[in-house]
PAVEX-178324 format. One record per residue (C-alpha): residue in three letters; x, y, z. Coordinates in steps of 0.05 Angstrom, whole numbers, plus 5000, padded with zeros to 4 digits. Layout:
N
{code: Ala, c1: X, c2: Y, c3: Z}
...
END
This chain:
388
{code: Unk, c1: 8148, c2: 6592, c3: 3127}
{code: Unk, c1: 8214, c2: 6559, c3: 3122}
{code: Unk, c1: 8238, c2: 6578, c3: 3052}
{code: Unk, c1: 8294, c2: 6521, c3: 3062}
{code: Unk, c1: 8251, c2: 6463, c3: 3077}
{code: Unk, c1: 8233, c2: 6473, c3: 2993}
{code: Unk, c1: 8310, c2: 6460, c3: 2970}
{code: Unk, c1: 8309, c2: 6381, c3: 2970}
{code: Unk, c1: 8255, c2: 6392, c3: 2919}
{code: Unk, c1: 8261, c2: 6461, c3: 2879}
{code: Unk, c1: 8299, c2: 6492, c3: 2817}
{code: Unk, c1: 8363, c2: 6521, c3: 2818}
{code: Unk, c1: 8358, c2: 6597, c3: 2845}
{code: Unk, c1: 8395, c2: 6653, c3: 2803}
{code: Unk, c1: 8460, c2: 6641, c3: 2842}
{code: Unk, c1: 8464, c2: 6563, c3: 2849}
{code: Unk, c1: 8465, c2: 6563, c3: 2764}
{code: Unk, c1: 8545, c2: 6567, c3: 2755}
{code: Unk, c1: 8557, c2: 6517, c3: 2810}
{code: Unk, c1: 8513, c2: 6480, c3: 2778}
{code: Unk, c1: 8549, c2: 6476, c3: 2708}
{code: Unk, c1: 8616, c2: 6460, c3: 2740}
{code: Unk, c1: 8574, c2: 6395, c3: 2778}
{code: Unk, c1: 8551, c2: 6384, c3: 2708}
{code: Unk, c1: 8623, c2: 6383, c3: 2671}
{code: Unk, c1: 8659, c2: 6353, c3: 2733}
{code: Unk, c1: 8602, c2: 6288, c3: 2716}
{code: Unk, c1: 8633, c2: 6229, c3: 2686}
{code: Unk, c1: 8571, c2: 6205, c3: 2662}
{code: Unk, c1: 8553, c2: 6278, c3: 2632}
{code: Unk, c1: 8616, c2: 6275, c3: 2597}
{code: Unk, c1: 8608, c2: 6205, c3: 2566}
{code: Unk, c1: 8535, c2: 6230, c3: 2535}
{code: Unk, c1: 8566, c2: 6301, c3: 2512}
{code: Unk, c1: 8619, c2: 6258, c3: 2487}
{code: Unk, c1: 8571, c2: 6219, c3: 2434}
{code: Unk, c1: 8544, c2: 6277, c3: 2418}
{code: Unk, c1: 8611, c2: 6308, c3: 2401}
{code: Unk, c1: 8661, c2: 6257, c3: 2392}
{code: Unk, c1: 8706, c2: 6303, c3: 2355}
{code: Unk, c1: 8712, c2: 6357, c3: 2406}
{code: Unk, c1: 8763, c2: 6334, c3: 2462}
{code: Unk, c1: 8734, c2: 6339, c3: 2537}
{code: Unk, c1: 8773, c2: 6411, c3: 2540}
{code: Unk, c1: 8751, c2: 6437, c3: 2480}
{code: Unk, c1: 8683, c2: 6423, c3: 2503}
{code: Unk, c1: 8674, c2: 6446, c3: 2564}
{code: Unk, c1: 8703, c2: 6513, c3: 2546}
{code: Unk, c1: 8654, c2: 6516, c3: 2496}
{code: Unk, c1: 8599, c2: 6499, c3: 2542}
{code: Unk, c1: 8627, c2: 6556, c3: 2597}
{code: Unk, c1: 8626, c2: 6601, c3: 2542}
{code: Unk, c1: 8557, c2: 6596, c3: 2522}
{code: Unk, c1: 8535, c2: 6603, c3: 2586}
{code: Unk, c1: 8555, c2: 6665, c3: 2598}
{code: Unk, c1: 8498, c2: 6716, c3: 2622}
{code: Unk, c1: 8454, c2: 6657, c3: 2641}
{code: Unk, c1: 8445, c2: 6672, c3: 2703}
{code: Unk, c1: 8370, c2: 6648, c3: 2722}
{code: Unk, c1: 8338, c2: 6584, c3: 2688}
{code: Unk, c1: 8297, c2: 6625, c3: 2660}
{code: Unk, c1: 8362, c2: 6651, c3: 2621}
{code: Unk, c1: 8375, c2: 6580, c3: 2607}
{code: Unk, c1: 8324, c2: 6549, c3: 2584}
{code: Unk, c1: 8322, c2: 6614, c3: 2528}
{code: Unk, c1: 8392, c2: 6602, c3: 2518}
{code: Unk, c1: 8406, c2: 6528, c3: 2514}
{code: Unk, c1: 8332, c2: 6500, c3: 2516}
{code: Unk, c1: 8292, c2: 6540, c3: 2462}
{code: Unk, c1: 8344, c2: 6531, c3: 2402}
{code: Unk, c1: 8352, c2: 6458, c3: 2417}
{code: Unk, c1: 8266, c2: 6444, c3: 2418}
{code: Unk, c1: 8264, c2: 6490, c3: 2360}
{code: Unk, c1: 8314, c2: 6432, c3: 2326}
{code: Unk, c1: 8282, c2: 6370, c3: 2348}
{code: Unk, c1: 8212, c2: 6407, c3: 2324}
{code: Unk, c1: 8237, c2: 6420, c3: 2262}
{code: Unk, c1: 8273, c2: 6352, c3: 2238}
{code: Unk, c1: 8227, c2: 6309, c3: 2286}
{code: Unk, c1: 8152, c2: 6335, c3: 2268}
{code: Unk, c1: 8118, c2: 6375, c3: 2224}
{code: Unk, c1: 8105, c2: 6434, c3: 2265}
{code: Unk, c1: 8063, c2: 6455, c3: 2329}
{code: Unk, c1: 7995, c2: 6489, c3: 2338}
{code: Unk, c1: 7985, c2: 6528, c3: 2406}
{code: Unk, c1: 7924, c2: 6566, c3: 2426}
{code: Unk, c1: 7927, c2: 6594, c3: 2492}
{code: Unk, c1: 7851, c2: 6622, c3: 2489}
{code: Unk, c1: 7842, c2: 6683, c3: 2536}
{code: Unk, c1: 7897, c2: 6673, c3: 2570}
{code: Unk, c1: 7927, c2: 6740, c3: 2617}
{code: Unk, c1: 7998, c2: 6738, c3: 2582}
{code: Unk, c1: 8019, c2: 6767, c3: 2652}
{code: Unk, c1: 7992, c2: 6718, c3: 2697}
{code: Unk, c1: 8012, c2: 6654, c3: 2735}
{code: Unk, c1: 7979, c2: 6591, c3: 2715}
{code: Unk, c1: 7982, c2: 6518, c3: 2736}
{code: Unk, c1: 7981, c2: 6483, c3: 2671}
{code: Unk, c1: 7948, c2: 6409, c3: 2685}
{code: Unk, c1: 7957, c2: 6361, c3: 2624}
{code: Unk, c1: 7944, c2: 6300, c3: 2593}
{code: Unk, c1: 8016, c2: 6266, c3: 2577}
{code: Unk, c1: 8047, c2: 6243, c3: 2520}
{code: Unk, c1: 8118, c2: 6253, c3: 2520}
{code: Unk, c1: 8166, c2: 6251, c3: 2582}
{code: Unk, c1: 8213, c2: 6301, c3: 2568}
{code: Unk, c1: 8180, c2: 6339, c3: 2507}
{code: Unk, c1: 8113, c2: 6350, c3: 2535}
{code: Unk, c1: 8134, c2: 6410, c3: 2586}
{code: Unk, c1: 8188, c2: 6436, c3: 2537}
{code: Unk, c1: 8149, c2: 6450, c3: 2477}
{code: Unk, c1: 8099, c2: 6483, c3: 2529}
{code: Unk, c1: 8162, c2: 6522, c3: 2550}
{code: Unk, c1: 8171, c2: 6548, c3: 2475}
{code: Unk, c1: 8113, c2: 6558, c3: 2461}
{code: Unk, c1: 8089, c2: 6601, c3: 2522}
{code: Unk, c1: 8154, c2: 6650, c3: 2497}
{code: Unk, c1: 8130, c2: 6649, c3: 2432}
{code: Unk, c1: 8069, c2: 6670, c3: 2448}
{code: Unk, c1: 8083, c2: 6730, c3: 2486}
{code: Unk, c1: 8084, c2: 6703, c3: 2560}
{code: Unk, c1: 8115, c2: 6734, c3: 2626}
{code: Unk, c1: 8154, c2: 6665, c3: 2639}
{code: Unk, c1: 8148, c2: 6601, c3: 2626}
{code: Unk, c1: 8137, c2: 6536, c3: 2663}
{code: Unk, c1: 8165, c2: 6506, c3: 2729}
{code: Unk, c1: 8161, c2: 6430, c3: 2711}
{code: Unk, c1: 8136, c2: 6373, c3: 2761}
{code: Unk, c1: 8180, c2: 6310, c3: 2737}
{code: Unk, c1: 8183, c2: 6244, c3: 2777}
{code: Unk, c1: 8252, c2: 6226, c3: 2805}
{code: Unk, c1: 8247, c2: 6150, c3: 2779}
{code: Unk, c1: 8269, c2: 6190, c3: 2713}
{code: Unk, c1: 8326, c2: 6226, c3: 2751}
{code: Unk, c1: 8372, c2: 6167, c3: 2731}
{code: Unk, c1: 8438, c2: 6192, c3: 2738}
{code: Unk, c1: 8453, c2: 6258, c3: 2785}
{code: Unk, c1: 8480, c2: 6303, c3: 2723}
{code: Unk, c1: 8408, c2: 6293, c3: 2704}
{code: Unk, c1: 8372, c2: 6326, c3: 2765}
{code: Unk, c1: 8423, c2: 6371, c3: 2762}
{code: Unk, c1: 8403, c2: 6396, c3: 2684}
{code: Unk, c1: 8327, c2: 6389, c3: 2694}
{code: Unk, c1: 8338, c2: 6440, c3: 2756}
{code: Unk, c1: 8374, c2: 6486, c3: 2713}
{code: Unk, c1: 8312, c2: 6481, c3: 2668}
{code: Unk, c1: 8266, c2: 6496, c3: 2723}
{code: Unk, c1: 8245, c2: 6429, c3: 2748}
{code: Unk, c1: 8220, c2: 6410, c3: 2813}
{code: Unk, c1: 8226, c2: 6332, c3: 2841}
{code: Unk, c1: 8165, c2: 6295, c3: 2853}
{code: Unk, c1: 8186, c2: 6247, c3: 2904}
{code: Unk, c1: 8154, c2: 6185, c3: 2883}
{code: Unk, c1: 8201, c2: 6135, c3: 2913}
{code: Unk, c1: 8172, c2: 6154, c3: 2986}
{code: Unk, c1: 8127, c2: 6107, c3: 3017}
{code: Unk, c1: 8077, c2: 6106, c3: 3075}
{code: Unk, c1: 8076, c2: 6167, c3: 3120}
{code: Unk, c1: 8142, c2: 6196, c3: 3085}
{code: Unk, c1: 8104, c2: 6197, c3: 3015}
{code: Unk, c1: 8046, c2: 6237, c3: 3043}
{code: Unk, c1: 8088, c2: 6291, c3: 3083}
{code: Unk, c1: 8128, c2: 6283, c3: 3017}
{code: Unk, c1: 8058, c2: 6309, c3: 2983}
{code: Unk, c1: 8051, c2: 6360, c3: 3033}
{code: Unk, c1: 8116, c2: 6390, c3: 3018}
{code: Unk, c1: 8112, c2: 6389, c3: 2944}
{code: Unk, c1: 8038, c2: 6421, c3: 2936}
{code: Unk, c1: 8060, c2: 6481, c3: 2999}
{code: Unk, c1: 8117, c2: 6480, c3: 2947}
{code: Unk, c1: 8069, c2: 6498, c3: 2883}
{code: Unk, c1: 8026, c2: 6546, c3: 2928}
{code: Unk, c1: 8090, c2: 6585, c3: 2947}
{code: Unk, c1: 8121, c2: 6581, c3: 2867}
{code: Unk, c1: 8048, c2: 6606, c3: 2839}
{code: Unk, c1: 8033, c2: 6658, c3: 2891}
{code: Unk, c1: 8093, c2: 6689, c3: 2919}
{code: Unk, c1: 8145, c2: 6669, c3: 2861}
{code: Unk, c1: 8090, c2: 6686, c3: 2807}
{code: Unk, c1: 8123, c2: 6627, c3: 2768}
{code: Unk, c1: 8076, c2: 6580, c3: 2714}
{code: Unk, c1: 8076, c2: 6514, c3: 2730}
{code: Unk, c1: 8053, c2: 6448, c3: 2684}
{code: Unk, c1: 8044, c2: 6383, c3: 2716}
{code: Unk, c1: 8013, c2: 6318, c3: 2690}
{code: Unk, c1: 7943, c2: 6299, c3: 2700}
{code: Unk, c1: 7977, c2: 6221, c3: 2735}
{code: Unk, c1: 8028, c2: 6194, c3: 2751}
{code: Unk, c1: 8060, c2: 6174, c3: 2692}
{code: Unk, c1: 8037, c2: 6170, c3: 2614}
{code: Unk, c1: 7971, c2: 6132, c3: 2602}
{code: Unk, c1: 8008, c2: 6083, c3: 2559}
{code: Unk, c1: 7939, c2: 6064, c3: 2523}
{code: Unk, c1: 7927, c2: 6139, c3: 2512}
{code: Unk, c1: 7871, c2: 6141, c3: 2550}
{code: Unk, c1: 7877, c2: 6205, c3: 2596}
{code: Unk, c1: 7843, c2: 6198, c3: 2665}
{code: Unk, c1: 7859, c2: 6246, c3: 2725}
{code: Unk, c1: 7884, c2: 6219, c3: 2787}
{code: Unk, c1: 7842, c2: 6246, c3: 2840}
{code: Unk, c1: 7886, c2: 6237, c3: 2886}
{code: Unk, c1: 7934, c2: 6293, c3: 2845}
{code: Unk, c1: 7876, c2: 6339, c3: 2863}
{code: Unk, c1: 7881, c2: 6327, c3: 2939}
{code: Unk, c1: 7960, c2: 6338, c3: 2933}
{code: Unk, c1: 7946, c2: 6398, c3: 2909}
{code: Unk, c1: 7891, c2: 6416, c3: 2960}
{code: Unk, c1: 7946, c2: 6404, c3: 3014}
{code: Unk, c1: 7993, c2: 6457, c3: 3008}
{code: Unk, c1: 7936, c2: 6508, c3: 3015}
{code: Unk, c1: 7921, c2: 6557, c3: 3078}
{code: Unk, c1: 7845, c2: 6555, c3: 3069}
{code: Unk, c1: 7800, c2: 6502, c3: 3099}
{code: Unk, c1: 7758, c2: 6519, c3: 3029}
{code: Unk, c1: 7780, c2: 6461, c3: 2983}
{code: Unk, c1: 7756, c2: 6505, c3: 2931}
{code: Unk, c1: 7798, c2: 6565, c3: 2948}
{code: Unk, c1: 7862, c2: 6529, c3: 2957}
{code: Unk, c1: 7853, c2: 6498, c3: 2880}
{code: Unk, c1: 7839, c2: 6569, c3: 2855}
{code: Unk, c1: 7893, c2: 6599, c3: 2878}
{code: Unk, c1: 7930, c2: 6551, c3: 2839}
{code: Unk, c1: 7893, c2: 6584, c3: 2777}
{code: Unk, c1: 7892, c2: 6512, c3: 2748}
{code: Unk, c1: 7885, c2: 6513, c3: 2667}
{code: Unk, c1: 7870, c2: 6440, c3: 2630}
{code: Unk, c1: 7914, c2: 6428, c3: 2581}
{code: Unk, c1: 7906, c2: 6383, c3: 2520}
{code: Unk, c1: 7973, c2: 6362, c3: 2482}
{code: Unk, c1: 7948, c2: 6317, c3: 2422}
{code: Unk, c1: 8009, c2: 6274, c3: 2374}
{code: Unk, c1: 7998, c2: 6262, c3: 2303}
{code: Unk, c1: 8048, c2: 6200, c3: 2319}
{code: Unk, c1: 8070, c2: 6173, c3: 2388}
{code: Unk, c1: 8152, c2: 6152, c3: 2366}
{code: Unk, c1: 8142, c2: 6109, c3: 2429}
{code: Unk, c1: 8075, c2: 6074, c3: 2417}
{code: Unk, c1: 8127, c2: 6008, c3: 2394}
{code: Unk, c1: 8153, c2: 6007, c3: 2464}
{code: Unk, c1: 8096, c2: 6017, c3: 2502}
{code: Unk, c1: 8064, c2: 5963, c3: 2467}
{code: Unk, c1: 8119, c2: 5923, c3: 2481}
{code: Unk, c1: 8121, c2: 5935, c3: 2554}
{code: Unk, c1: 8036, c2: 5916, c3: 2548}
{code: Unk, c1: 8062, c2: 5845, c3: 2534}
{code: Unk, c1: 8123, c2: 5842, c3: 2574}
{code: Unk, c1: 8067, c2: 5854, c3: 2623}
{code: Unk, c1: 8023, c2: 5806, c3: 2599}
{code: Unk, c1: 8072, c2: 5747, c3: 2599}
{code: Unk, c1: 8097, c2: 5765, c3: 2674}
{code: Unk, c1: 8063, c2: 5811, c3: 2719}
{code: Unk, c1: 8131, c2: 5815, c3: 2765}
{code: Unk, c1: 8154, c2: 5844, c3: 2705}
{code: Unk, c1: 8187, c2: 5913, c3: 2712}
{code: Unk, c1: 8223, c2: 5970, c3: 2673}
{code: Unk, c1: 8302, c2: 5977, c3: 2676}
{code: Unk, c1: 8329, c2: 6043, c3: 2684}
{code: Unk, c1: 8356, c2: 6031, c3: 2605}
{code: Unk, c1: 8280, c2: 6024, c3: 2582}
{code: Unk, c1: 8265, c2: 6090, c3: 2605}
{code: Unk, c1: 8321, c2: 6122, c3: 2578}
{code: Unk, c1: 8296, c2: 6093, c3: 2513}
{code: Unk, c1: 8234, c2: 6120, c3: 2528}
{code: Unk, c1: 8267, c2: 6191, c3: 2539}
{code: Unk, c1: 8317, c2: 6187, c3: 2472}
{code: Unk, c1: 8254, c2: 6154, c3: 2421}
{code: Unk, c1: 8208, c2: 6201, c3: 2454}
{code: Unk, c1: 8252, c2: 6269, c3: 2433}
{code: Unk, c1: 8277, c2: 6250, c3: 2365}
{code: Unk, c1: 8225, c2: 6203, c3: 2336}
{code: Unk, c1: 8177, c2: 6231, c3: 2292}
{code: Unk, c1: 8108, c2: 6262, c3: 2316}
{code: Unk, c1: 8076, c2: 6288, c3: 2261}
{code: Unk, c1: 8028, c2: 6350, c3: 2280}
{code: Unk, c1: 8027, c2: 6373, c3: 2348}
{code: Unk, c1: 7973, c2: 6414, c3: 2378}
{code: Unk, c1: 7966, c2: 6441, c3: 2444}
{code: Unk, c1: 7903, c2: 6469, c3: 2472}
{code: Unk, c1: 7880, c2: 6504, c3: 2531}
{code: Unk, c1: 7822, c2: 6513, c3: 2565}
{code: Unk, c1: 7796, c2: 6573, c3: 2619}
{code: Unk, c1: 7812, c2: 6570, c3: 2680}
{code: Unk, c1: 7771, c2: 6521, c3: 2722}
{code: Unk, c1: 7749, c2: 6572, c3: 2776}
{code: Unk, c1: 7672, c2: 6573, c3: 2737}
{code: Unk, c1: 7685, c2: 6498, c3: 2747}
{code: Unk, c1: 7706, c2: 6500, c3: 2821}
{code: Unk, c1: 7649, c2: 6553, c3: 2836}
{code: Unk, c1: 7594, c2: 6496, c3: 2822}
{code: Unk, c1: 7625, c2: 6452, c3: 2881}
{code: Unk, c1: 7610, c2: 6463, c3: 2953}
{code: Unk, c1: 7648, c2: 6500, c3: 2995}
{code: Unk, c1: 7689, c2: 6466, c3: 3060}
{code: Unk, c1: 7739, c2: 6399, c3: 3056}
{code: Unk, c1: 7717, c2: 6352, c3: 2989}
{code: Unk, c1: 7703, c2: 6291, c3: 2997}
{code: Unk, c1: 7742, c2: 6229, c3: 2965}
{code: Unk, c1: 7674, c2: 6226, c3: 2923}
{code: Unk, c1: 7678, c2: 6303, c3: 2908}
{code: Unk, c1: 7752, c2: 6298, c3: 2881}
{code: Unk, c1: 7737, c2: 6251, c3: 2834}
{code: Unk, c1: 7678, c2: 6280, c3: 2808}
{code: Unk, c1: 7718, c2: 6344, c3: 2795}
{code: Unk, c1: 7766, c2: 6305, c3: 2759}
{code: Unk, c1: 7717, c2: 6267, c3: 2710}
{code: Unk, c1: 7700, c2: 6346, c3: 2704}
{code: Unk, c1: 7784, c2: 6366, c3: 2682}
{code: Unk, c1: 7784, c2: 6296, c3: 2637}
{code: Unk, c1: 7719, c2: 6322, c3: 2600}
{code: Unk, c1: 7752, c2: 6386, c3: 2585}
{code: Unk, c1: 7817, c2: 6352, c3: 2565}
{code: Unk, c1: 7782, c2: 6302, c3: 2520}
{code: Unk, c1: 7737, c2: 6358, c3: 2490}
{code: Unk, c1: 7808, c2: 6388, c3: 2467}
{code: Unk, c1: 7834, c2: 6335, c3: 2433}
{code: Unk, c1: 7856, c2: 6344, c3: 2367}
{code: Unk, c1: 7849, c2: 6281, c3: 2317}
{code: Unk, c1: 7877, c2: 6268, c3: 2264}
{code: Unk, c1: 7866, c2: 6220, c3: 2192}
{code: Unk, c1: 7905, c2: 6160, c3: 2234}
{code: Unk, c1: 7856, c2: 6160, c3: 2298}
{code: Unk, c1: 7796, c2: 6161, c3: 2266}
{code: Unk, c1: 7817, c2: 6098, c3: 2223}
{code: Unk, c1: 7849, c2: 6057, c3: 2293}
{code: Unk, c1: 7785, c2: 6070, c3: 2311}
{code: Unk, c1: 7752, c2: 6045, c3: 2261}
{code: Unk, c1: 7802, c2: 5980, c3: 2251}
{code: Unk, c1: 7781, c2: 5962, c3: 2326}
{code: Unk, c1: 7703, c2: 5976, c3: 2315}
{code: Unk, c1: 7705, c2: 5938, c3: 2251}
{code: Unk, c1: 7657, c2: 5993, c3: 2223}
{code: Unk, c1: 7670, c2: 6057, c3: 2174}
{code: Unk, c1: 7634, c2: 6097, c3: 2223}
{code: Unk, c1: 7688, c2: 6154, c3: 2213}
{code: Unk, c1: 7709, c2: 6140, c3: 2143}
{code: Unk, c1: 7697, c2: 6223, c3: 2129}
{code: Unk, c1: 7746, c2: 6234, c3: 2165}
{code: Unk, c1: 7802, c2: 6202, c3: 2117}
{code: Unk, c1: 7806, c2: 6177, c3: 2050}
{code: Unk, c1: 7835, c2: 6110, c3: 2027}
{code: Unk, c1: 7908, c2: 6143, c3: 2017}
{code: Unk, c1: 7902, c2: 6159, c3: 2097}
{code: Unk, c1: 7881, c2: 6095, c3: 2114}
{code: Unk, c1: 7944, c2: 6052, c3: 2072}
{code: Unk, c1: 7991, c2: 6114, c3: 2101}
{code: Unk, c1: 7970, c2: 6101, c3: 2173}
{code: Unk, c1: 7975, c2: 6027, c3: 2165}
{code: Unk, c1: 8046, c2: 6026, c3: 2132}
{code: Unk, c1: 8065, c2: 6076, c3: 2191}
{code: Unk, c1: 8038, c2: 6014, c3: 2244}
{code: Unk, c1: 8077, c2: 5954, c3: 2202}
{code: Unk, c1: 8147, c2: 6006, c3: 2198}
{code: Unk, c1: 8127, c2: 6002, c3: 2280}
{code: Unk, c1: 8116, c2: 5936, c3: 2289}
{code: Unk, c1: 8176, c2: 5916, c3: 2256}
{code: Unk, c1: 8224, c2: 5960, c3: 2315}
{code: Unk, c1: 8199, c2: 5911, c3: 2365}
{code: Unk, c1: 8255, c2: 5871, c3: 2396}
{code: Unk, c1: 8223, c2: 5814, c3: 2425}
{code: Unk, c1: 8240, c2: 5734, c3: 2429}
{code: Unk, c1: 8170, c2: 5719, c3: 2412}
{code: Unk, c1: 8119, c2: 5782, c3: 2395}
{code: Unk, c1: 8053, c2: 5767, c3: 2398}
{code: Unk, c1: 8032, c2: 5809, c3: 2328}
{code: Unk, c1: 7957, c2: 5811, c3: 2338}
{code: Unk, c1: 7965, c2: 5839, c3: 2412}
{code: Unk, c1: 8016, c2: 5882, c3: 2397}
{code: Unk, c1: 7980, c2: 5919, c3: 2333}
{code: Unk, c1: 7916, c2: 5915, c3: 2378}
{code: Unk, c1: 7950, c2: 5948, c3: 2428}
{code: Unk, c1: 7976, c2: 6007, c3: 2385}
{code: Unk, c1: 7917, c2: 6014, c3: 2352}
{code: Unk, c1: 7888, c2: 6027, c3: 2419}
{code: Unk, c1: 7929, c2: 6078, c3: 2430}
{code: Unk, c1: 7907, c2: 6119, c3: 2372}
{code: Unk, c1: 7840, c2: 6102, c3: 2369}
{code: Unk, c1: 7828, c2: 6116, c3: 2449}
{code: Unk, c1: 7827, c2: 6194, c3: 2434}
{code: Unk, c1: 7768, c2: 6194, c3: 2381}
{code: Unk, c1: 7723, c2: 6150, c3: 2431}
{code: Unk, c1: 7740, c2: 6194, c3: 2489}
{code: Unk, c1: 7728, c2: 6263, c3: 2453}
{code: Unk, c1: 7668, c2: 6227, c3: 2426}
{code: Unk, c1: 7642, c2: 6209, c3: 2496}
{code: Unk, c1: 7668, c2: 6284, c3: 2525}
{code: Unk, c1: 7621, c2: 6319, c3: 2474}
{code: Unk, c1: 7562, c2: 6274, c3: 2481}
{code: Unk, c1: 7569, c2: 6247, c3: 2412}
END
């Protein structure tokens, strides 16, 4: 196998990482963020510092440890009230492919990332990220550095399928031969109503890539783990449900390349609340109970309704879901789960929302319906996932 027909796609390798930082602080548009960040450090000044700090990194491992851990470690601290991880029975030496619900577009992977070091493991993750986020090229260049490889969703027709083909031989080759972790999403994209479904056709990306004509044994050897990340608060629940009635009011209506660097910026330093992330086993016990040969379209999506019943399972709720839920349902079904106090909290916490919305004429009822959704979609899913 060509290792070259993976570098339109891959991370930086050990040796592309200093070229890399002098693409980064030649950037204009690099310079102009660093620059609000800074303002009081001339463009010099900074980029000495920045050359200076880099020294030793010389893999993206090294960088991410470097430059990546302290600044998650900062956003955790002043933007949420701490993180749970259980990784279960995980081998702390092995090489996993990490398949999540999603909640946040740049923070879901990198508090993974931290976490995984935290806890002891080899490595950490190799990220899947779309390149409709890769707005400007300083950013594809940093999210390489960090170990990111491009899903090429702008393809279409027979280019997006050999496009497929080349990312999931890409995965095989980083879990098998570069004994890497990887996490991808369970879609494409966040479910903006919160209510996590898996793409089947992810799973037959995945299946391409593989040398087997066993379906079965191609997923396995991705040693694919279901991951459940679960926020207290979603900082961007506001903006989601104002893109539901952008939506709404015109159907041609789409998102600018601004909106989603809101997304990116509210998303990382809005507050979350708790965070918990849980794991599951591996789903070879899963995969074992399907037959063996090429699945079926009707086979791939019965194995996902299998990976969204372990990712609901996981969820973690919290007083706020329980009383969205009940808000919607008009009941107290779940009123032991919170007390009175939790029910005026949550509610202030939806009008200090509501009131960020920027638009000529908001629609309140749809908008707090649609936010409630979003919080109340995890306790009727977990509900349904453990036949209660």
């Amino acid at each position: 196998m060509d290792r070259h027909e993976f570098d339109i796609i891959r991370p930086y390798n050990a040796g592309e990482m200093k070229g890399a930082l002098s693409s980064l602080l030649a950037d204009r548009h690099f310079d102009r963020m660093c620059s609000g960040l800074v303002p009081w450090l001339p463009r010099a000044v900074r980029n000495a510092l920045l050359r200076t700090l880099f020294i030793g990194v010389k893999t993206p491992l090294d960088f991410q440890l470097r430059f990546m851990k302290p600044v998650v470690k900062y956003v955790l601290h002043k933007c949420s009230k701490g993180v749970s991880a259980d990784f279960g029975g995980l081998d702390k030496q092995g090489s996993y492919t990490f398949i999540s619900n999603h909640r946040d577009i740049v923070l879901d992977s990198a508090i993974l990332d931290l976490e995984l070091h935290l806890a002891g493991f080899r490595t950490t993750c190799e990220i899947a990220i779309g390149d409709n986020l890769l707005i400007y090229p300083w950013i594809e260049t940093l999210v390489k550095m960090n170990k990111a490889f491009v899903v090429r969703r702008s393809l279409a027709g027979k280019d997006r399928l050999e496009g497929s083909r080349l990312m999931s031989r890409y995965m095989h080759h980083a879990i098998g031969e570069k004994h890497e972790n990887i996490w991808i999403a369970q879609r494409e994209g966040r479910a903006k109503d919160s209510s996590d479904e898996t793409q089947y056709s992810l799973l037959r990306m995945l299946n391409l890539g593989g040398e087997s004509a066993d379906t079965r044994e191609n997923l396995r050897r991705l040693h694919l783990v279901p991951l459940t990340i679960s926020y207290e608060y979603d900082p961007c629940d506001y903006l989601k449900a104002t893109e539901f009635q952008l939506k709404r009011d015109n159907p041609d209506w789409k998102k600018s390349k601004q909106d989603d660097l809101d997304n990116m910026r509210t998303g990382i330093f809005g507050y979350k609340g708790r965070i918990a992330y849980v794991v599951s086993e591996e789903l070879n016990g899963v995969l074992e109970e399907m037959p063996e040969g090429e699945f079926t379209k009707e086979q791939y999506i019965e194995l996902a309704a299998r990976i969204d019943r372990i990712i609901h399972s996981g969820y973690t709720l919290w007083p706020g879901n329980y009383v969205a839920a009940d808000m919607l349902s008009g009941t107290d079904d779940f009123a032991a789960h919170y007390t009175e106090r939790d029910r005026k909290k949550f509610l202030k916490y939806l009008e200090g929302q509501y009131a960020k919305i920027r638009l000529e004429h908001p629609d309140r009822e749809f908008l707090m319906e649609r936010m409630l959704t979003m919080y109340a979609n995890p306790v009727r899913n977990k509900m349904r996932a453990c036949g209660l």
